[in-house]
PDB file with one MODEL, atoms N, CA, C and O in Angstrom:
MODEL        1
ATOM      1  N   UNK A   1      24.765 169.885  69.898  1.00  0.00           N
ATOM      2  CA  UNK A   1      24.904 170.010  71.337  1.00  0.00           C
ATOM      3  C   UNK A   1      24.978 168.604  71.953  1.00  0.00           C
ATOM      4  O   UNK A   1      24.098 167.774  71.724  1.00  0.00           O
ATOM      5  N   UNK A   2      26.195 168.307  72.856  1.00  0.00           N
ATOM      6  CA  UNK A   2      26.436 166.852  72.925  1.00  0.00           C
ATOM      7  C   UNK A   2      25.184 167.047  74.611  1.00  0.00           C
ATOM      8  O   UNK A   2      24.775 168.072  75.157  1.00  0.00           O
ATOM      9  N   UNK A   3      24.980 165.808  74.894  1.00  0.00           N
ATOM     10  CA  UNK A   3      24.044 165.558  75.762  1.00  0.00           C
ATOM     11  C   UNK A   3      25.227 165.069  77.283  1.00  0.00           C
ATOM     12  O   UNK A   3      26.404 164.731  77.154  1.00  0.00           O
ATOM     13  N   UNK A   4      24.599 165.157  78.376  1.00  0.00           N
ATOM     14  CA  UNK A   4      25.629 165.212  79.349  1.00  0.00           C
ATOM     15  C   UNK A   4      26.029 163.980  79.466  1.00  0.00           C
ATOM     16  O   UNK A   4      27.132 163.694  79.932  1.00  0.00           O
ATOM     17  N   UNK A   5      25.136 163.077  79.035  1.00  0.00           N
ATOM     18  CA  UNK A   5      25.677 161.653  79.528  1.00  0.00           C
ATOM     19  C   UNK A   5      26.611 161.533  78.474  1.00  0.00           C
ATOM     20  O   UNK A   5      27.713 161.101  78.810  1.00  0.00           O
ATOM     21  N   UNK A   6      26.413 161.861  77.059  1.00  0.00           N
ATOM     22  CA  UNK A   6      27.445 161.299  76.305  1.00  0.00           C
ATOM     23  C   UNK A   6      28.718 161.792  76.494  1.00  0.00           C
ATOM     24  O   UNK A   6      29.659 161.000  76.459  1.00  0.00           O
ATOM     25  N   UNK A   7      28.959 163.292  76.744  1.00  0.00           N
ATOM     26  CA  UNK A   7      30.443 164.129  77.401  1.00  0.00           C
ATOM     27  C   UNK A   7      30.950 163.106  79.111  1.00  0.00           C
ATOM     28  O   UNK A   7      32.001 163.190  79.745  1.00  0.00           O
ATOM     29  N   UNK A   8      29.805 162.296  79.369  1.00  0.00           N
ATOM     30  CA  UNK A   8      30.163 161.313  80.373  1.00  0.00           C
ATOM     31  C   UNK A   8      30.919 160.331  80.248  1.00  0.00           C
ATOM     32  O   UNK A   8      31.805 159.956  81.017  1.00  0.00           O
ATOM     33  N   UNK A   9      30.464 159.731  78.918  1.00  0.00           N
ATOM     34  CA  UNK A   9      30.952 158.484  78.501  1.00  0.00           C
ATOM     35  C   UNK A   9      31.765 158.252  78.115  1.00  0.00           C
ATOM     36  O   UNK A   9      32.263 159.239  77.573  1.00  0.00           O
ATOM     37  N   UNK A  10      32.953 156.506  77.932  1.00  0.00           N
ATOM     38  CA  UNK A  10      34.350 156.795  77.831  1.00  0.00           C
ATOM     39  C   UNK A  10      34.700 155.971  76.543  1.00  0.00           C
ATOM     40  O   UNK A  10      34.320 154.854  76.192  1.00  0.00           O
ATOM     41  N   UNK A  11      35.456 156.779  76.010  1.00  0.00           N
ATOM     42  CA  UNK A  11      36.036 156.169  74.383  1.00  0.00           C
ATOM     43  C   UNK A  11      36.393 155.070  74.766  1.00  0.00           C
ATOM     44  O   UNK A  11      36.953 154.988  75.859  1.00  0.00           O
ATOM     45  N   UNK A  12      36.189 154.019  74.047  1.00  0.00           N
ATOM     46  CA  UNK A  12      37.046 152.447  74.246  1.00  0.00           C
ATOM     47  C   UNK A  12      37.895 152.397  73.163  1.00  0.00           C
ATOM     48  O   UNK A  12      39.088 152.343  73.464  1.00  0.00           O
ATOM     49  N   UNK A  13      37.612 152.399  71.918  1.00  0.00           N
ATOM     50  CA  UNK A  13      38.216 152.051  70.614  1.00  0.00           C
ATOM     51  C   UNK A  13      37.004 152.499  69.503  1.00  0.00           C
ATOM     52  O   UNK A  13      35.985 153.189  69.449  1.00  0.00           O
ATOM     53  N   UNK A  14      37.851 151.606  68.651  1.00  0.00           N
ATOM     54  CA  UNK A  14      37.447 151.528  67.042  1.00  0.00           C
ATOM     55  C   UNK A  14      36.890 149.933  66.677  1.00  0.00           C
ATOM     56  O   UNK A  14      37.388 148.820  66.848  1.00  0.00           O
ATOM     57  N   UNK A  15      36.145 150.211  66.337  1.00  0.00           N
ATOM     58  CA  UNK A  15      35.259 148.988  65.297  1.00  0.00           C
ATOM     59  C   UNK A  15      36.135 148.597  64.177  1.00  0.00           C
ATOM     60  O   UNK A  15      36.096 149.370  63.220  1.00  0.00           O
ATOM     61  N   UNK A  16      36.997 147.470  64.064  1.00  0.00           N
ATOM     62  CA  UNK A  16      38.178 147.459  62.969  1.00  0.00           C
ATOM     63  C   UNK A  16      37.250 146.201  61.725  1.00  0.00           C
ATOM     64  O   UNK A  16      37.065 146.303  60.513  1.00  0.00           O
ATOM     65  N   UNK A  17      37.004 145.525  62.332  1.00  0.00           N
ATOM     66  CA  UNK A  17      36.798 144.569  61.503  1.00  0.00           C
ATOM     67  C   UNK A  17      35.411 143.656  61.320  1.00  0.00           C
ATOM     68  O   UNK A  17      34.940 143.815  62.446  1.00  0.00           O
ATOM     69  N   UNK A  18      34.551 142.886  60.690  1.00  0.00           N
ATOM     70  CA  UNK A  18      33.484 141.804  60.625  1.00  0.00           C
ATOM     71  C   UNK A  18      34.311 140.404  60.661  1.00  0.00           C
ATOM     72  O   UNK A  18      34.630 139.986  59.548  1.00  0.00           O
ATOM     73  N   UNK A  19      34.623 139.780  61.549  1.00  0.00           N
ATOM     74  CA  UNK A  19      34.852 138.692  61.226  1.00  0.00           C
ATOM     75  C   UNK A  19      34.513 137.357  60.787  1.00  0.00           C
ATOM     76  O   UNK A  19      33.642 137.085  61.613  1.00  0.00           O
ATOM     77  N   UNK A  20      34.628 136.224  59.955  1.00  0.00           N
ATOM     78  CA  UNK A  20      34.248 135.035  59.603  1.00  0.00           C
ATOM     79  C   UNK A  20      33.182 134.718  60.390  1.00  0.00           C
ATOM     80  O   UNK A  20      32.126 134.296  59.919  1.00  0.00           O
ATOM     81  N   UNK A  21      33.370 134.886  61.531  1.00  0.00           N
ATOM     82  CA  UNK A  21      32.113 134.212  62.865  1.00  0.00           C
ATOM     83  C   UNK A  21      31.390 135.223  63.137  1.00  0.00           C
ATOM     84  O   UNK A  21      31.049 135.203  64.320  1.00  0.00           O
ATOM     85  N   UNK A  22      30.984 136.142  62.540  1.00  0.00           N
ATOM     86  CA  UNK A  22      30.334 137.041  62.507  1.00  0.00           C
ATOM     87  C   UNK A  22      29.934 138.220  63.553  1.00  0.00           C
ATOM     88  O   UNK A  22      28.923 138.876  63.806  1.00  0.00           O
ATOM     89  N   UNK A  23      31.437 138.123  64.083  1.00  0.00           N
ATOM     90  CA  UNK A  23      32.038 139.214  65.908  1.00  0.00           C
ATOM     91  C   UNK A  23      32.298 140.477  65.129  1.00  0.00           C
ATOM     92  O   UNK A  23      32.459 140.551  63.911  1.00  0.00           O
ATOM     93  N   UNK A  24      32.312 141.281  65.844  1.00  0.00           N
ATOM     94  CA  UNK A  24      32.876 142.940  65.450  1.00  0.00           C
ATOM     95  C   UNK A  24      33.886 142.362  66.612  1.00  0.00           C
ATOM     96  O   UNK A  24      33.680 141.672  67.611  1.00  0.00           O
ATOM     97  N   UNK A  25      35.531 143.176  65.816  1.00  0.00           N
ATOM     98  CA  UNK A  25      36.532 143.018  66.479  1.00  0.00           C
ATOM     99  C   UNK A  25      37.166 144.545  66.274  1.00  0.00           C
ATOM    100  O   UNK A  25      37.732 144.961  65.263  1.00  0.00           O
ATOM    101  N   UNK A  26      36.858 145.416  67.782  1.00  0.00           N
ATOM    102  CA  UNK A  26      37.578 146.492  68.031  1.00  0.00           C
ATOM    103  C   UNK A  26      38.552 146.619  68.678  1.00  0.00           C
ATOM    104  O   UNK A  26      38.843 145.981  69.690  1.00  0.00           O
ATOM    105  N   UNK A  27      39.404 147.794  67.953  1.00  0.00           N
ATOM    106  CA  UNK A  27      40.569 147.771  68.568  1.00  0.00           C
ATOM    107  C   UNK A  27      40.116 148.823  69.751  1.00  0.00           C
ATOM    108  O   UNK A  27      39.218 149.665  69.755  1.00  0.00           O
ATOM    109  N   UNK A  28      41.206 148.404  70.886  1.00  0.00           N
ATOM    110  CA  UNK A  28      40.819 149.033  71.990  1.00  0.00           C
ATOM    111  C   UNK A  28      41.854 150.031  72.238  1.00  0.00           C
ATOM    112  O   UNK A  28      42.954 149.730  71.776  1.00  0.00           O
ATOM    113  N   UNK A  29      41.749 151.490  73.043  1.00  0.00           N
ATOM    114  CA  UNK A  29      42.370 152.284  73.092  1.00  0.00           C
ATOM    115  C   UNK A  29      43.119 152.101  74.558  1.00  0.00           C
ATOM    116  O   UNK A  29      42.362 151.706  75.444  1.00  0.00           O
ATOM    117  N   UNK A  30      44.639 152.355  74.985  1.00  0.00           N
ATOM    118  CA  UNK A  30      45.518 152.180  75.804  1.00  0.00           C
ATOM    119  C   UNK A  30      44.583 151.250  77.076  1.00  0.00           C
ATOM    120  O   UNK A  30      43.996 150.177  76.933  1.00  0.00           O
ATOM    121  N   UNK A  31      44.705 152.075  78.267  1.00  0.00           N
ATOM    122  CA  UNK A  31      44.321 151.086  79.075  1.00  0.00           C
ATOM    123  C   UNK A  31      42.893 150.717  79.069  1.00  0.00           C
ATOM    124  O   UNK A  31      42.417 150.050  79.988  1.00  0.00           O
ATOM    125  N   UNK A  32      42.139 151.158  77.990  1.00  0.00           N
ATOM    126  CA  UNK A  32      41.010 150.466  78.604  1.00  0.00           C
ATOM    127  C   UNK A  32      40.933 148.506  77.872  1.00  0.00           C
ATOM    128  O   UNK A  32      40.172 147.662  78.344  1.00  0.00           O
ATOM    129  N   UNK A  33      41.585 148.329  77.095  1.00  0.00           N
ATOM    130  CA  UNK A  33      41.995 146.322  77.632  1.00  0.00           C
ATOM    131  C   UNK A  33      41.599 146.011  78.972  1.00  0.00           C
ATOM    132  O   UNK A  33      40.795 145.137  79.295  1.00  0.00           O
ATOM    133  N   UNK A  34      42.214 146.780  79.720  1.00  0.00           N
ATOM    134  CA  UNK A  34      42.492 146.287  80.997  1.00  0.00           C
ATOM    135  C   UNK A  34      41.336 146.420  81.694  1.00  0.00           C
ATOM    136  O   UNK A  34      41.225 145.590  82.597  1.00  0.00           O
ATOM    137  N   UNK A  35      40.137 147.443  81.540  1.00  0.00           N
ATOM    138  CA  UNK A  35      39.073 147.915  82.007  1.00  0.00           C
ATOM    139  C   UNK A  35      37.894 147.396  81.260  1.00  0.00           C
ATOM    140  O   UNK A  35      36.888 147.446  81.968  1.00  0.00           O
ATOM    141  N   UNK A  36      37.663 146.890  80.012  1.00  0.00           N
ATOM    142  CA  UNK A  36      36.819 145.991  79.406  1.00  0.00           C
ATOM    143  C   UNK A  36      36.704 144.658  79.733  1.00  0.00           C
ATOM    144  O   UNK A  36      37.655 143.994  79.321  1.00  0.00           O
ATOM    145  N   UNK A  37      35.828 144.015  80.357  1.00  0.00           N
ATOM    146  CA  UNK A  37      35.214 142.999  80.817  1.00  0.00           C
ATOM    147  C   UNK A  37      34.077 142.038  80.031  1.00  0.00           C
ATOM    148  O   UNK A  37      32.993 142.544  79.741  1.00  0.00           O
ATOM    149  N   UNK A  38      34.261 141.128  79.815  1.00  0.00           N
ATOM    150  CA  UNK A  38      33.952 140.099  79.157  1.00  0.00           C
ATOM    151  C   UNK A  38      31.944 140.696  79.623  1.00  0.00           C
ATOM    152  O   UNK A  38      31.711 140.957  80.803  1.00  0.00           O
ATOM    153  N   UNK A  39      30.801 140.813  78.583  1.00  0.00           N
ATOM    154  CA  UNK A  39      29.773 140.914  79.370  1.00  0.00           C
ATOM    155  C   UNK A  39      28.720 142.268  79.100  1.00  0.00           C
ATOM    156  O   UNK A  39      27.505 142.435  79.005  1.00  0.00           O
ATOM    157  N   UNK A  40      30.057 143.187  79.034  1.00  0.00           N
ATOM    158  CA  UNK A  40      30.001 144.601  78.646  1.00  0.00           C
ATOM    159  C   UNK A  40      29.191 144.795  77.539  1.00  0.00           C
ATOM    160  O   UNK A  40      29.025 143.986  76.625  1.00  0.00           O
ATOM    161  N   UNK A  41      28.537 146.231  77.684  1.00  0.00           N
ATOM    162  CA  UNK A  41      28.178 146.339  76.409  1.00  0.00           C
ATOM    163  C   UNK A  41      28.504 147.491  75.561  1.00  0.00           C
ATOM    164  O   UNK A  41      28.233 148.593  76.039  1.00  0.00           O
ATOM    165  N   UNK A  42      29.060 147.446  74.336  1.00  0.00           N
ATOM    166  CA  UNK A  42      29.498 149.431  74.271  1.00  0.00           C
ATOM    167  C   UNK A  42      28.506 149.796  72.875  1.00  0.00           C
ATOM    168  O   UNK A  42      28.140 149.101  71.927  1.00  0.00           O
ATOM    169  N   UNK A  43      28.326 150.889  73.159  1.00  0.00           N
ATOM    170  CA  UNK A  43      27.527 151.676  72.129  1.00  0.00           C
ATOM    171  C   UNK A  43      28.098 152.487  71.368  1.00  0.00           C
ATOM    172  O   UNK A  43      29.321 152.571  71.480  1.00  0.00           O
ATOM    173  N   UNK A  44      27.400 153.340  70.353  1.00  0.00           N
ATOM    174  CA  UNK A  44      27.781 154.608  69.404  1.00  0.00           C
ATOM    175  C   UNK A  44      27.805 155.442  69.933  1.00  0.00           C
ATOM    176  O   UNK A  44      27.991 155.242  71.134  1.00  0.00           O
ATOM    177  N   UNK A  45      27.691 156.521  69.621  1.00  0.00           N
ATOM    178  CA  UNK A  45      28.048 157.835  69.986  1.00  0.00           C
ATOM    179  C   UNK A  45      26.835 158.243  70.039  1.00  0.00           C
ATOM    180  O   UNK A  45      26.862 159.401  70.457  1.00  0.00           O
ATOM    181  N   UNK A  46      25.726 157.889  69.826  1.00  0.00           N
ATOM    182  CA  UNK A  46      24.141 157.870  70.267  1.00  0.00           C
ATOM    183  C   UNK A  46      23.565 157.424  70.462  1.00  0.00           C
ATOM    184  O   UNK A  46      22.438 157.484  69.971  1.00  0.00           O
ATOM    185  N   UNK A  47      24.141 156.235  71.796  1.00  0.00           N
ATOM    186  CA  UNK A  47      23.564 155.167  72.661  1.00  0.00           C
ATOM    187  C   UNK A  47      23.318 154.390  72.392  1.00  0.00           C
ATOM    188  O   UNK A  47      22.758 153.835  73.337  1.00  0.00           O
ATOM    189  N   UNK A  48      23.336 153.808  71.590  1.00  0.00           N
ATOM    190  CA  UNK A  48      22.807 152.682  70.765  1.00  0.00           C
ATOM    191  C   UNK A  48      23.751 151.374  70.446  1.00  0.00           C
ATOM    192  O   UNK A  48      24.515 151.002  69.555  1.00  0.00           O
ATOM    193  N   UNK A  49      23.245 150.901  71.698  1.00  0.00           N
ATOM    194  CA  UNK A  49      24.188 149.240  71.286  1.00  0.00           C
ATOM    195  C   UNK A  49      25.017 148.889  69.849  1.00  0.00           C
ATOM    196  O   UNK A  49      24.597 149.151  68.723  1.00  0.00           O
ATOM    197  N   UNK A  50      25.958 148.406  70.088  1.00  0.00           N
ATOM    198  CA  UNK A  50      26.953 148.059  69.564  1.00  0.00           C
ATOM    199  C   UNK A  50      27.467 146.373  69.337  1.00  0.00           C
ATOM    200  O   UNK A  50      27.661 145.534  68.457  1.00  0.00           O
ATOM    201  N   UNK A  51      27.495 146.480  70.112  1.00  0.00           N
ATOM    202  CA  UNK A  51      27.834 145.032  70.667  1.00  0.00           C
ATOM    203  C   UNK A  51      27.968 144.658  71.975  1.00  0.00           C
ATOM    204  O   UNK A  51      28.130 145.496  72.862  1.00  0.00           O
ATOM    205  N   UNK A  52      27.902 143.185  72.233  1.00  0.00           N
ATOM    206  CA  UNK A  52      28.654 142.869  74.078  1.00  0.00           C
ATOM    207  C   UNK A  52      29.836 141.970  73.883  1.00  0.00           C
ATOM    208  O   UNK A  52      30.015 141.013  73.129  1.00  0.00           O
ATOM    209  N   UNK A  53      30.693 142.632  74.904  1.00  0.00           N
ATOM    210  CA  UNK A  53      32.239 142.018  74.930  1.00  0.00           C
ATOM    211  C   UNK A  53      32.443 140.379  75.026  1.00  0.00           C
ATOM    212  O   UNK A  53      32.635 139.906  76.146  1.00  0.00           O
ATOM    213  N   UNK A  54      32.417 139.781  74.245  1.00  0.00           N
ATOM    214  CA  UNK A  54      32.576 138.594  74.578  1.00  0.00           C
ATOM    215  C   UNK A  54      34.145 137.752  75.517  1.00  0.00           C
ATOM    216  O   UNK A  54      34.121 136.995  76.487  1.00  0.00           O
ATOM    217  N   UNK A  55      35.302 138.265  74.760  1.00  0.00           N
ATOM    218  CA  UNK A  55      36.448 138.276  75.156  1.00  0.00           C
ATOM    219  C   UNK A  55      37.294 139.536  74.920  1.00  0.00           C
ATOM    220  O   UNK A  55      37.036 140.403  74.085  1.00  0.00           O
ATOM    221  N   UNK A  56      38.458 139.525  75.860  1.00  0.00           N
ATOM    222  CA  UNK A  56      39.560 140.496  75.370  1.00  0.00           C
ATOM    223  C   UNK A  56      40.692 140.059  74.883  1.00  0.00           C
ATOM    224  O   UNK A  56      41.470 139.592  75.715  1.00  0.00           O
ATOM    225  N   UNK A  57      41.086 140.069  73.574  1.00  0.00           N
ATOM    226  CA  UNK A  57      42.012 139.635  73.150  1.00  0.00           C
ATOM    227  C   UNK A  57      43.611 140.065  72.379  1.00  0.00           C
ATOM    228  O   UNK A  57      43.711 141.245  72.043  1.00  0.00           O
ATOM    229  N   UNK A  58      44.540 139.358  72.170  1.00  0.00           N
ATOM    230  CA  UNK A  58      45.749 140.315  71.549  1.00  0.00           C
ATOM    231  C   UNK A  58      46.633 140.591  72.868  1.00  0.00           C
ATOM    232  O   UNK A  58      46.296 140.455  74.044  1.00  0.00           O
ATOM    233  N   UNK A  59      47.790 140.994  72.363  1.00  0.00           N
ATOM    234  CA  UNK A  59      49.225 141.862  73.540  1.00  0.00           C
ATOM    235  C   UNK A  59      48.500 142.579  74.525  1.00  0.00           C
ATOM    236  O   UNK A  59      47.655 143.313  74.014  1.00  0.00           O
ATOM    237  N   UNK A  60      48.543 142.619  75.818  1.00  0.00           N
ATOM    238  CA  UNK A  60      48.669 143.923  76.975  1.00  0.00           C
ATOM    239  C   UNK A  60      48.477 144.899  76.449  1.00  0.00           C
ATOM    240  O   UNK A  60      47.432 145.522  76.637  1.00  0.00           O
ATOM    241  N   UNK A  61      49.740 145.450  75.371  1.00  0.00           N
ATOM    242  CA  UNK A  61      49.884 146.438  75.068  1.00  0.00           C
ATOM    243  C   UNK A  61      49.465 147.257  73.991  1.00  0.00           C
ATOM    244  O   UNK A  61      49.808 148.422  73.792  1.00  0.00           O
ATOM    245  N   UNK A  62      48.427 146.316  73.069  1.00  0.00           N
ATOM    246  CA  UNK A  62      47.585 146.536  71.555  1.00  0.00           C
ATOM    247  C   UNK A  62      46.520 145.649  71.842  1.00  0.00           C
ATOM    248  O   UNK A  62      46.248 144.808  70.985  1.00  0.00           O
ATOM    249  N   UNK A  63      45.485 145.704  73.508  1.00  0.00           N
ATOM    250  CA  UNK A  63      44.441 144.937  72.738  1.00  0.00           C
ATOM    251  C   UNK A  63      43.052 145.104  71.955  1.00  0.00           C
ATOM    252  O   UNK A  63      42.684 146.246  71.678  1.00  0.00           O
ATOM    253  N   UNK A  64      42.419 144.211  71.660  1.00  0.00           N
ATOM    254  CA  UNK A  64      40.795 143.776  70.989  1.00  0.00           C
ATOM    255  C   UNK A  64      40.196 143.449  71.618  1.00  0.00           C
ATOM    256  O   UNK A  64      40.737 143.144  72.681  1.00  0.00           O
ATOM    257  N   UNK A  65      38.902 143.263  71.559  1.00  0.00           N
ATOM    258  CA  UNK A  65      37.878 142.776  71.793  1.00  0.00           C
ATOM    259  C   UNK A  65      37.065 142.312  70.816  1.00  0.00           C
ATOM    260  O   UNK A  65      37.019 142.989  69.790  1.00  0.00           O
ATOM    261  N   UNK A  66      36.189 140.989  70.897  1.00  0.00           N
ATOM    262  CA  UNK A  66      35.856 140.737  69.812  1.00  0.00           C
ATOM    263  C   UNK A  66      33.897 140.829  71.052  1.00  0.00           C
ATOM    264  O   UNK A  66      33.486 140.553  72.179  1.00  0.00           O
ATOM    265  N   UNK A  67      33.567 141.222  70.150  1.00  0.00           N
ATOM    266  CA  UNK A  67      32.070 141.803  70.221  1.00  0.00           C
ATOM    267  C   UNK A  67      31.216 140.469  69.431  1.00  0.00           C
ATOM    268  O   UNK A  67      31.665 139.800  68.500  1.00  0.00           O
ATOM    269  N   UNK A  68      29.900 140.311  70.078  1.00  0.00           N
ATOM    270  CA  UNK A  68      28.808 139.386  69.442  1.00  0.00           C
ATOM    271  C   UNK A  68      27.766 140.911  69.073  1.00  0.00           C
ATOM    272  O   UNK A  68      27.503 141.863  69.807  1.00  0.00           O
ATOM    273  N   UNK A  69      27.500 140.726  68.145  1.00  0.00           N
ATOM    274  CA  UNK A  69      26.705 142.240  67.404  1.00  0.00           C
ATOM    275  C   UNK A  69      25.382 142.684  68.346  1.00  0.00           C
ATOM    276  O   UNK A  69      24.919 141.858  69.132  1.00  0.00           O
ATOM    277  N   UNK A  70      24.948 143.679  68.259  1.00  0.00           N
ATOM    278  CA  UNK A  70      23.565 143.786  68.561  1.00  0.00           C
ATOM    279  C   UNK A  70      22.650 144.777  67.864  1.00  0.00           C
ATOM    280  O   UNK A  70      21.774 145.522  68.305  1.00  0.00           O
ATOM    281  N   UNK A  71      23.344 144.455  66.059  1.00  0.00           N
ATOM    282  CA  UNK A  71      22.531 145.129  65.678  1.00  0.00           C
ATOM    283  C   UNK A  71      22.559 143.934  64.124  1.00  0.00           C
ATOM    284  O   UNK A  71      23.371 143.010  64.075  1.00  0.00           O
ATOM    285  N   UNK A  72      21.749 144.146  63.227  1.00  0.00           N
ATOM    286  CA  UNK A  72      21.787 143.567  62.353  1.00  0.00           C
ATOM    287  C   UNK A  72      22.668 143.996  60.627  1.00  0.00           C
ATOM    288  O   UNK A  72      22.906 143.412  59.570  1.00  0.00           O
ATOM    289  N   UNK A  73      22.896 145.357  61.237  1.00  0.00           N
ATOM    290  CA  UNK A  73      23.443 146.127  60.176  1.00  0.00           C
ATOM    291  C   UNK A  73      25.212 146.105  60.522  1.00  0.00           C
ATOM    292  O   UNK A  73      25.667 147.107  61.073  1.00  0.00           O
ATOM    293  N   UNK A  74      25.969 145.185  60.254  1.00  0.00           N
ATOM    294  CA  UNK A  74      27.560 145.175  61.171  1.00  0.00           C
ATOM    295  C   UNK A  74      28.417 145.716  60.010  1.00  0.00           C
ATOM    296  O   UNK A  74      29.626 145.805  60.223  1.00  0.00           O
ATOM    297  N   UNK A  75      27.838 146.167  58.557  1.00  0.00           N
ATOM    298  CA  UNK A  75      28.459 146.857  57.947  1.00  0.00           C
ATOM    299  C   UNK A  75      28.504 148.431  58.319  1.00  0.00           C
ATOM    300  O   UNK A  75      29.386 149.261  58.099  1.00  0.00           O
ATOM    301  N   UNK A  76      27.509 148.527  58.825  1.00  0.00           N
ATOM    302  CA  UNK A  76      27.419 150.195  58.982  1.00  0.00           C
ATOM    303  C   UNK A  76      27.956 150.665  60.371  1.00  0.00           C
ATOM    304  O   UNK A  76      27.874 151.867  60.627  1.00  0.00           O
ATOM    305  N   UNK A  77      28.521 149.779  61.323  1.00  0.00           N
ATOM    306  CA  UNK A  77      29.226 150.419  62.390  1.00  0.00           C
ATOM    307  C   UNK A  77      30.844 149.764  62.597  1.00  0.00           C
ATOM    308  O   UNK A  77      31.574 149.986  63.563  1.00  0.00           O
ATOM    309  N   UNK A  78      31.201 148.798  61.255  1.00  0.00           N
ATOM    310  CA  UNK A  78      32.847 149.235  60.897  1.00  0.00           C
ATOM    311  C   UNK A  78      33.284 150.932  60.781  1.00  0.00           C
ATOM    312  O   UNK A  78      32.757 151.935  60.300  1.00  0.00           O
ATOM    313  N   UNK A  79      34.564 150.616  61.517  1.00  0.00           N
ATOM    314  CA  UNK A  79      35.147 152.163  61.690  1.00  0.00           C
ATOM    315  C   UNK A  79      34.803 153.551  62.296  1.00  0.00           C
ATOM    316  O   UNK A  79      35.239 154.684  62.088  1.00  0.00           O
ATOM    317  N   UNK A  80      33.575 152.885  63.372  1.00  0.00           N
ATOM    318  CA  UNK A  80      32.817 154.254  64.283  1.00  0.00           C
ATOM    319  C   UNK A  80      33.803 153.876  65.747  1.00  0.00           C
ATOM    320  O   UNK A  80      34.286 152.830  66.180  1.00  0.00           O
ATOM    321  N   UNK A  81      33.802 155.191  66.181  1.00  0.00           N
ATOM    322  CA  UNK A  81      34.080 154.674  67.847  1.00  0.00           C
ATOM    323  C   UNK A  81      32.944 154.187  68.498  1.00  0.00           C
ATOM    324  O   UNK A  81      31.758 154.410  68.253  1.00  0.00           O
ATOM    325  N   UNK A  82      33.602 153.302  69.595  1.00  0.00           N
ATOM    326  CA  UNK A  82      32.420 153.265  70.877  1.00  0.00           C
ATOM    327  C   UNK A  82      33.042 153.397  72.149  1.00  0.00           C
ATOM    328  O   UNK A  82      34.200 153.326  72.560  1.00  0.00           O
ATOM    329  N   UNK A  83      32.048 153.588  72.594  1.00  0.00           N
ATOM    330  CA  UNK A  83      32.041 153.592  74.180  1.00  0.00           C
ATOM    331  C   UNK A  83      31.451 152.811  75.057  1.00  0.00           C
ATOM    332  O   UNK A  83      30.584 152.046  74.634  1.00  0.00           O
ATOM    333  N   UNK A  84      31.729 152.820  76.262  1.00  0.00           N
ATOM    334  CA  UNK A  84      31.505 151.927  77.300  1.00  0.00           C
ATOM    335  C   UNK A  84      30.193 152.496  77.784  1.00  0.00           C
ATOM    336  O   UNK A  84      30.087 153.584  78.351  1.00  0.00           O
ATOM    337  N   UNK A  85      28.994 151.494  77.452  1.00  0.00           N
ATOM    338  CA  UNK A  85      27.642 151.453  77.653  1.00  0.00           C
ATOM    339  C   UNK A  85      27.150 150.652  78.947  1.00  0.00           C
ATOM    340  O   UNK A  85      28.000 150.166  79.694  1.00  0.00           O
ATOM    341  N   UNK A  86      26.057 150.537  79.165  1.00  0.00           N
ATOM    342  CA  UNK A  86      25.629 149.364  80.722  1.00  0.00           C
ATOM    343  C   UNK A  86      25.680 148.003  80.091  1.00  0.00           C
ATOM    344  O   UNK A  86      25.885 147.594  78.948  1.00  0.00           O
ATOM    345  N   UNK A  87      25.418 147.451  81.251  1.00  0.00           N
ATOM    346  CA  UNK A  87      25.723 145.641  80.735  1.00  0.00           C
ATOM    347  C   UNK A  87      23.721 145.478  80.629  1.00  0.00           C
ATOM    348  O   UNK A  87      22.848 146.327  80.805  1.00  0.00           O
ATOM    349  N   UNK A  88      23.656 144.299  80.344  1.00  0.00           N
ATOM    350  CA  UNK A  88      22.606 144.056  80.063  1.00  0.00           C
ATOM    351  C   UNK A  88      21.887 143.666  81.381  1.00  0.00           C
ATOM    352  O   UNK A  88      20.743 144.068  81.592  1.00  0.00           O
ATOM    353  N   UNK A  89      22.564 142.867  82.288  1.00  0.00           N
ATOM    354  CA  UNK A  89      22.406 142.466  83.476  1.00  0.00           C
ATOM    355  C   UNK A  89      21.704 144.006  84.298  1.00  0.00           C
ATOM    356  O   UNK A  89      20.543 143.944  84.702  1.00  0.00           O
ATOM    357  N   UNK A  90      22.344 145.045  84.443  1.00  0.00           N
ATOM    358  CA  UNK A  90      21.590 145.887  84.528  1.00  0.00           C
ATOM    359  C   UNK A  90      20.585 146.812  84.043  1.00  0.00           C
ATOM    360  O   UNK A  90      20.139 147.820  84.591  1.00  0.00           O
ATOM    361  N   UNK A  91      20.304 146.294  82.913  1.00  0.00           N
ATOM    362  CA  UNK A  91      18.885 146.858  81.833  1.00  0.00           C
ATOM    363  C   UNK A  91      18.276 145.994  82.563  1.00  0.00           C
ATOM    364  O   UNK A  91      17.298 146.644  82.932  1.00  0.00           O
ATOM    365  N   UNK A  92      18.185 145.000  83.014  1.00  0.00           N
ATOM    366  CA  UNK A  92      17.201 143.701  83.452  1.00  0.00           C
ATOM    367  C   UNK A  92      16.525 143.881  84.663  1.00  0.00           C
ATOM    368  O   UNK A  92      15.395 143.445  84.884  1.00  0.00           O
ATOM    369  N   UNK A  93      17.322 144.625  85.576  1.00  0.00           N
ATOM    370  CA  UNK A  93      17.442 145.052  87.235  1.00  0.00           C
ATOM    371  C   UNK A  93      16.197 145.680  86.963  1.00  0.00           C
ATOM    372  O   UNK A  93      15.204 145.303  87.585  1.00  0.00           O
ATOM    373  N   UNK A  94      16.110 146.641  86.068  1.00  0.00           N
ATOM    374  CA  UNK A  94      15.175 147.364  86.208  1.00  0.00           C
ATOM    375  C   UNK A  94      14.096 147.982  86.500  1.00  0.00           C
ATOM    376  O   UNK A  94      13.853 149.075  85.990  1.00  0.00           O
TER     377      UNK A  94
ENDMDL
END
């Protein structure tokens, strides 16, 4: 039974890669490039941080994002979707 916030929440992409510098680099789904903001933070599919957007990168029309991790395990969330989670700035407000 999905929970309401998560039927809330919006697909961004795919977790494609670990890179050398040690970023998760997801590919992002159509327009949200354009709607991902440097800052961001996106999660799993059971809330749970993912990473925060550092940059958006690649074509208009195929982009990435390359993510600074926020978890210690960056093998085990290659190839999950995420979604667009709160920024940290507002965990802080709190």
């Amino acid at each position: 039974m999905m929970t309401r916030e998560l039927q809330e929440r919006q697909e961004v992409g795919e977790v494609m890669h670990l890179a050398k510098s040690s970023r998760l680099i997801v590919r992002l789904l159509g327009s949200s490039g354009k709607e991902t903001r440097p800052g961001e933070i996106l999660v799993d599919q059971k809330g749970k941080g993912v990473g925060k957007v550092l940059e958006v990168i690649g074509p208009v029309a195929a982009p990435y994002a390359s993510l600074i991790p926020l978890t210690d395990r960056t093998n085990k969330v290659l190839g999950i979707k995420v979604y667009r989670g709160k920024s940290l700035r507002s965990k802080r407000q709190r």
